[in-house]
C-alpha positions in Angstrom: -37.7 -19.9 17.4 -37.8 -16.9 19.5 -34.0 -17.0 20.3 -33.3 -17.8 16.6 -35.1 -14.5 15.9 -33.2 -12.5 18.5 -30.0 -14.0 17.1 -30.5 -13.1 13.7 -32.0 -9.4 14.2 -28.4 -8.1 14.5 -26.3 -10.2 12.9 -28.5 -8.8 9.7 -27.9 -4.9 11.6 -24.1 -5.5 11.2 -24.8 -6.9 7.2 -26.2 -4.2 6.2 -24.4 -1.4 7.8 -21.0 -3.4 6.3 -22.8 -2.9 2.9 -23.4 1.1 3.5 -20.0 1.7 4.8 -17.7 3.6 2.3 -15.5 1.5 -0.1 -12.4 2.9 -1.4 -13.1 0.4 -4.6 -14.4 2.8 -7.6 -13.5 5.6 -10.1 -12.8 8.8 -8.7 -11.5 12.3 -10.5 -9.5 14.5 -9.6 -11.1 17.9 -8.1 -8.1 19.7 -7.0 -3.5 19.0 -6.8 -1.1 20.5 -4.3 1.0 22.5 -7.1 3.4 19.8 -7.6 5.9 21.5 -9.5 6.7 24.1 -6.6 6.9 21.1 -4.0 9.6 19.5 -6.2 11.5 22.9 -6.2 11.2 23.1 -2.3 12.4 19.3 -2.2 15.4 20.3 -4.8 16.3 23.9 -3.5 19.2 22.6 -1.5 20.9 20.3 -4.0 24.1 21.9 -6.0 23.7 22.8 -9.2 24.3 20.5 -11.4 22.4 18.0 -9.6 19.2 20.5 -9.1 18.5 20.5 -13.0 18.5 16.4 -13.3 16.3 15.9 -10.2 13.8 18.5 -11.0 13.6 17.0 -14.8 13.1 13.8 -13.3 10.7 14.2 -10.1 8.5 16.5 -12.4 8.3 13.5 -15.3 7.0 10.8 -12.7 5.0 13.1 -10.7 2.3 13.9 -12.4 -1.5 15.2 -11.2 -2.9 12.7 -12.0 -6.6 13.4 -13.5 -8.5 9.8 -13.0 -7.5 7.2 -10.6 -9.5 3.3 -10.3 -8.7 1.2 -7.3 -10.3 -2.3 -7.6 -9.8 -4.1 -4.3 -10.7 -7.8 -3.7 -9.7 -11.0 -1.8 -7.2 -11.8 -4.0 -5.3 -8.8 -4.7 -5.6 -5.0 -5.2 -5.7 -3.2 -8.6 -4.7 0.8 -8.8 -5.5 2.6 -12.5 -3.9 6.2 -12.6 -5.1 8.2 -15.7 -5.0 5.8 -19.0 -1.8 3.9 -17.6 -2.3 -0.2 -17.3 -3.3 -1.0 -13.9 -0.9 -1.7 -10.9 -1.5 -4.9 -9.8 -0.7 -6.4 -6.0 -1.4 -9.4 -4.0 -3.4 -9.2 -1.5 -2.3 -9.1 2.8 0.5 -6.5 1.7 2.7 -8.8 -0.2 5.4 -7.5 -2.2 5.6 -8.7 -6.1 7.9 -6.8 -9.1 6.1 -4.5 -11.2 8.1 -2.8 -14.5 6.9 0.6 -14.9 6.2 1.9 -18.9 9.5 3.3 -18.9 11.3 0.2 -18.3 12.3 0.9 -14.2 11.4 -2.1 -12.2 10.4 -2.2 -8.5 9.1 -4.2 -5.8 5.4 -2.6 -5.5 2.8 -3.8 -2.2 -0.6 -2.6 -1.6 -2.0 -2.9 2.5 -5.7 -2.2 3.1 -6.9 -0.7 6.0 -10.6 0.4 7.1 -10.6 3.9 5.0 -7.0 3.8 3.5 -4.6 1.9 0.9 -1.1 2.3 1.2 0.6 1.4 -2.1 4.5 1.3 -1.6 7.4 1.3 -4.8 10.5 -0.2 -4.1 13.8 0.2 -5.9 17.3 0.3 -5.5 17.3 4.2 -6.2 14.1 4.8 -3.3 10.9 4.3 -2.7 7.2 6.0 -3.3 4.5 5.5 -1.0 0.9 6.6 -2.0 -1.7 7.1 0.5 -5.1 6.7 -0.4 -7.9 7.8 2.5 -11.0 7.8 2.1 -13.2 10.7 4.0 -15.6 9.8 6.4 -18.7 10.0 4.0 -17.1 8.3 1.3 -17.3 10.9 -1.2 -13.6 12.3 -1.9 -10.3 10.1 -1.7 -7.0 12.0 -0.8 -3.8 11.0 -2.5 -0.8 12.3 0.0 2.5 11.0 -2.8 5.5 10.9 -0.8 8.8 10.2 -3.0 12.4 9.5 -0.6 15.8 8.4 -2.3 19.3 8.8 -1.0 20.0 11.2 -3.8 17.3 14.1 -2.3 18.2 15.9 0.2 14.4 15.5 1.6 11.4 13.4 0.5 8.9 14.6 -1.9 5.4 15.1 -0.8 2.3 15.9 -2.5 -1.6 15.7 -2.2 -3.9 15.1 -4.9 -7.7 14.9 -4.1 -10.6 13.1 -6.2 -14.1 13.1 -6.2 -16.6 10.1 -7.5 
């Protein structure tokens, strides 16, 4: 009985530390945004002219701050609301599977979980996206670092956007 009892003291320890630690699973909002709009004009500066006017158009559409983001993670897959959009959904273990976003544009989207991060990658033909979520040490704030690269910019796109519970 006594080694039972010697056994179990910290297998429950581990338990219930594993149920204090941070989760990345919630609803966080936004407390502050890099200012997107001059990042997209340092990441278009170089491009001619004609080309400058379409990018900037574009990057500034799909690049919103976003205001409200919900990640839902479980053993089956991995769920990412931003704002009042329909949530992203991904298999679990990384796992790429085709998403269509509202406006129609359809990629090859994955999701890989680490200890106190979620890297949610967009693939198409014309680039790719990779979000960045990390959580802080105590849990509190979540830090979105957006980085946007396609053959057609002459340098990827990056962006941070932090949230609070």
């Amino acid at each position: 009985m006594r080694a039972a009892q010697l056994f179990l003291v910290p297998v429950l320890a581990a338990l219930s530390l594993a149920a204090q630690e941070p989760s990345l699973s919630g609803a966080w909002a936004q407390t502050r945004a890099d200012d997107i709009a001059a990042a997209i004009d340092a990441t278009v500066k170089d491009m001619n002219f004609i080309k400058r006017p379409i990018a900037r158009g574009r990057l500034k559409k799909l690049n919103p701050a976003y205001r409200k983001v919900t990640i839902t993670i479980t053993d089956k897959g991995v769920a990412v609301k931003l704002d009042d959009r329909a949530p992203i959904l991904m298999p679990a273990g990384g796992k790429a599977a085709p998403w269509t976003r509202e406006d129609g544009e359809k990629f090859m989207v994955a999701a890989q979980v680490g200890k106190d991060q979620l890297v949610q990658t967009f693939k198409n033909e014309d680039g790719e996206r990779t979000n960045l979520f990390k959580l802080s040490p105590d849990g509190k704030s979540l830090t979105l670092t957006a980085t946007v690269k396609s053959p057609q910019l002459p340098k990827p796109l990056t962006y941070s956007i932090h949230f609070g519970r």
